[in-house]
Structures are given as structure tokens and as C-alpha cells.
C-alpha positions in Angstrom: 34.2 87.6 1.1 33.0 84.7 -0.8 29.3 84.4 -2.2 27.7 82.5 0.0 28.2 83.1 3.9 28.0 80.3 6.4 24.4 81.5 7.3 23.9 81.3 3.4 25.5 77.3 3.0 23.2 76.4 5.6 19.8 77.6 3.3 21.2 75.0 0.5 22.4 71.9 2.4 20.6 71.7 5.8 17.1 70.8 3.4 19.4 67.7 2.0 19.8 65.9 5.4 19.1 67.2 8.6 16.1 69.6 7.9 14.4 67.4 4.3 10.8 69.0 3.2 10.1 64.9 2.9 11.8 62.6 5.7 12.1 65.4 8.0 8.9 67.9 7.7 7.1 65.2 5.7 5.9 67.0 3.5 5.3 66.5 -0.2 4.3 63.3 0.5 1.4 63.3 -2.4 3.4 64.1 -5.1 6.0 61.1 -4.0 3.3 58.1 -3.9 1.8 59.5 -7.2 4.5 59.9 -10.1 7.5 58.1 -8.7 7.0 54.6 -10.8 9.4 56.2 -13.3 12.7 58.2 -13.0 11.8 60.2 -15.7 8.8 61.7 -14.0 10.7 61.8 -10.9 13.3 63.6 -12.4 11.3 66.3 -14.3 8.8 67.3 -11.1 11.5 67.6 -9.5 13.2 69.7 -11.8 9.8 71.7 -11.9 9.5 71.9 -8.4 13.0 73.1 -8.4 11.6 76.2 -10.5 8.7 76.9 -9.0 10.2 77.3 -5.5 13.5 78.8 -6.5 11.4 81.5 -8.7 8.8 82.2 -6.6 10.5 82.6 -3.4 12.1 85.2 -5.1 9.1 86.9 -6.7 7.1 86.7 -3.2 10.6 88.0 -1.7 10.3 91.1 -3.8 7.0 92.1 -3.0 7.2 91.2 0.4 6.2 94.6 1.6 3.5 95.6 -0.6 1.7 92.7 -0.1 -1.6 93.5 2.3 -1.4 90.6 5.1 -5.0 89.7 4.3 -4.3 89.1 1.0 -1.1 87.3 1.0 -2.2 83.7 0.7 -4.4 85.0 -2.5 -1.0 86.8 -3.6 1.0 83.3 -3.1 -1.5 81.0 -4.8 -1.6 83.8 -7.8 2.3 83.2 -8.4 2.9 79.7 -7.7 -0.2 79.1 -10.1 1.4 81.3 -12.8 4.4 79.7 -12.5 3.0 76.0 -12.2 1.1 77.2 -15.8 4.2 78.5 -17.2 5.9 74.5 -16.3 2.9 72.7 -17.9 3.0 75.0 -21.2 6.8 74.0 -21.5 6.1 70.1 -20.6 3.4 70.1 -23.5 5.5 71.8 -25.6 8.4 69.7 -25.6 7.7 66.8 -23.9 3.8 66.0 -24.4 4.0 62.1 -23.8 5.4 63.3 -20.2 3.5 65.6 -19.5 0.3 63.0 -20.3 1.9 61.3 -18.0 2.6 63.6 -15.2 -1.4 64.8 -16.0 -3.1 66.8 -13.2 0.2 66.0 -10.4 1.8 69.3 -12.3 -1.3 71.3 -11.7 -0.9 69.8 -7.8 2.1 71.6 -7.6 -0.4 74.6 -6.3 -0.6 72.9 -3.3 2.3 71.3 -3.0 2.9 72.1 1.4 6.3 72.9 1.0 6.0 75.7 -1.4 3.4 77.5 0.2 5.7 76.7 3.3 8.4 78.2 2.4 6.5 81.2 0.9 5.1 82.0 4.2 7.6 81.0 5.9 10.8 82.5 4.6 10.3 84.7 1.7 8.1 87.2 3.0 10.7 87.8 5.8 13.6 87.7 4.1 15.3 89.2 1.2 15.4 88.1 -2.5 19.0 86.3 -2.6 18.6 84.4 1.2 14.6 83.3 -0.6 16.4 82.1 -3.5 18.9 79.8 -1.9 15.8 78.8 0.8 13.9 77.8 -2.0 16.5 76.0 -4.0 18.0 73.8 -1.0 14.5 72.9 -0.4 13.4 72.0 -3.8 16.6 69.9 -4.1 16.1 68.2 -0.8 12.6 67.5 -1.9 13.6 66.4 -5.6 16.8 64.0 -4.1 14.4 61.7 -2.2 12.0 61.9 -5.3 14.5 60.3 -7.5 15.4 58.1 -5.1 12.0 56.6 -4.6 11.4 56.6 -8.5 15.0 54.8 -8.9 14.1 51.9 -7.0 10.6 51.8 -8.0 11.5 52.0 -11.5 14.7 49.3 -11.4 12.8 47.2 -9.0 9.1 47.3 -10.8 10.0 47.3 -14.3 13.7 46.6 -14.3 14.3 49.4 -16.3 15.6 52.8 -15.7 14.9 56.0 -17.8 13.0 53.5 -19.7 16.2 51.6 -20.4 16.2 47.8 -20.0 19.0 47.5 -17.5 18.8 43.5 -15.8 17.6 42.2 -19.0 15.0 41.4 -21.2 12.1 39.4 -19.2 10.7 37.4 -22.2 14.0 36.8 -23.7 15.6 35.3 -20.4 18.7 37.5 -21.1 20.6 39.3 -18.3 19.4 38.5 -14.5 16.1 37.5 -15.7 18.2 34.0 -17.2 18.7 33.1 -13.6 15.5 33.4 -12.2 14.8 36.9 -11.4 11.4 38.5 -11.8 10.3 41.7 -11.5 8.6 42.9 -8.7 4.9 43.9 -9.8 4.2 45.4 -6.4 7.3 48.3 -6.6 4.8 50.1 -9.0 2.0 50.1 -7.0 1.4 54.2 -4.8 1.9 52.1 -1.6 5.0 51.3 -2.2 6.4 54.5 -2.1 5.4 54.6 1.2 8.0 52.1 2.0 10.3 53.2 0.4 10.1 56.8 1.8 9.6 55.0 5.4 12.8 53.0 4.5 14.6 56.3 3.7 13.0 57.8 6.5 14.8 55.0 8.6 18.2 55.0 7.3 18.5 58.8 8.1 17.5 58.6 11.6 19.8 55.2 12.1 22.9 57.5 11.0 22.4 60.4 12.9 20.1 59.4 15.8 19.2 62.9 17.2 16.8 63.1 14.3 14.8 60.4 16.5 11.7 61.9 18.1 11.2 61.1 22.0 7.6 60.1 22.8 
């Protein structure tokens, strides 16, 4: 029998397409408009996310039955907020100029919707290893369309990626710049985001039309 059952697959790759916390549930949305003019700040709440979720589906898993129903959104907060302190510690540690960056958004983590989603919706009614794999498949899901938006914001807005001139210097005229192109001041702006997400959102439900809701 191999590690992951069919039942098991489904947890990690039904979050990347069919079922995504952001073009799908839309959820997450804040966090997506807010930090997504770079890759690198894409990349490392996603990363984060990816932690928080995987870990504390597992920890809320494990003390699914000692936890007093009244209580259990106290409980929740208490051990995503541990955990969100435990990522911002790290970020100042080894990466302050990001985590300056990033600012308050990793705090926001607390509320991120589809933590405390999946929380309440899967890991206290489920065991540890089935929590784990919910909460990894959705952080992924979440963190895919994260990059994504902070790719083409980045590439688009500053025509860099990673920081990383990639088309060009724009006051030498080198690269693409040398025939005309400018970057695009308005990719960097939160509404953006928007469209790209909606753009995303789009090309999803264009390839697999039963995603489409009927009014």
C-alpha cells in the first residue's frame, strides 16, 4: 500500500485547481492585493503560509478532542498566533529587509480565512496525517496563484524579477527597453492584483467550464 491513498492525493492536488482557497473559495484575497508587487514577498508568505497551515492543522488535529467547543476559536487563534510569531522571529532574523517589507501582512496571517477554514473545517474532524496533507495542498494552492500574481506584477511593473533586471536597463535603453518598451507603472499598484487574480480566475473557468456558476 503506498503512502498516500486516492482519498489522500485528492487533499494535495484538488486545492491546486478544481477546489483553490483563491480562484475557487476566494479566499485570501487580502494578502494577494497587498504584498504581491514582488516575487520575493510572494514567494516567502507563501512559504509561511505553507507553515503555518501545514503545522497547525496538525497541532489543532492532535487536540481535537480535548478542545471544549466553546473554546475552540480561542484555541485556533492561540496556535496560528504562536506559529505566525514563530515565522516573523525567523524573517527578522534572517531576512530583516523582507520582513520590513512584508511588515504587519505576516502578523495578518491571524486572520488569514483560509487558515482558520481549514482549522474548523478539517482538522478538528480528522486525524493528524489526512490535516497535514489538507493543510499543505491548500497552502500550496493558495501560494501558486500568489506567485503567479507577484510574477507578472513584478516583470510587468518593474521589469525585474527577484529583483533581477530581466528586459533591460530602462535608463540605459538596453534590452527591450532599446525598442520602445516601458514599464507599466500601474502593475504595482493593489488594484491590479485584482486583475490579475480575475484574469486567473477566468482562464480556470474557460478550461474546465463546470467551475462556471449558474445564476
Amino acid at each position: 500500500m503506498g503512502l498516500l491513498s486516492k482519498k489522500d492525493a485528492v487533499l494535495l492536488t484538488d486545492p491546486l485547481a478544481d477546489n483553490n482557497p483563491i480562484t475557487i473559495q476566494v479566499l485570501g484575497i487580502c494578502s494577494a492585493l497587498a504584498i504581491t508587487a514582488e516575487l520575493k514577498a510572494s514567494i516567502v508568505m507563501a512559504v509561511s503560509v505553507l507553515f503555518v497551515l501545514g503545522l497547525g492543522n496538525v497541532v489543532i488535529s492532535l487536540m481535537r478532542n480535548i478542545i471544549p467547543s466553546k473554546i475552540r476559536i480561542i484555541v485556533q487563534l492561540i496556535v496560528v498566533a504562536t506559529l505566525v510569531i514563530i515565522v516573523d522571529l525567523v524573517l527578522k532574523a534572517f531576512a530583516y529587509e523582507l520582513s520590513k517589507t512584508l511588515s504587519v501582512f505576516v502578523g495578518l496571517i491571524i486572520t488569514n480565512c483560509i487558515i482558520m477554514g481549514r482549522f474548523e473545517a478539517f482538522a478538528l474532524a480528522n486525524g493528524p496525517w489526512r490535516s497535514f496533507l489538507d493543510g499543505i495542498g491548500n497552502a500550496v494552492g493558495y501560494g501558486v496563484i500568489l506567485i503567479a500574481v507577484g510574477f507578472f506584477r513584478e516583470l510587468l511593473g518593474s521589469g525585474t524579477l527577484l529583483g533581477f533586471a530581466v528586459l533591460g536597463d530602462p535608463i540605459e535603453k538596453t534590452g527591450l527597453y532599446a525598442i520602445g518598451y516601458e514599464n507599466n507603472g500601474f502593475m504595482l499598484l493593489s488594484p491590479m492584483a485584482l486583475i490579475v487574480v480575475g484574469i486567473l480566475i477566468w482562464i480556470q473557468r474557460s478550461r474546465n467550464t463546470a467551475l462556471i456558476e449558474e445564476n
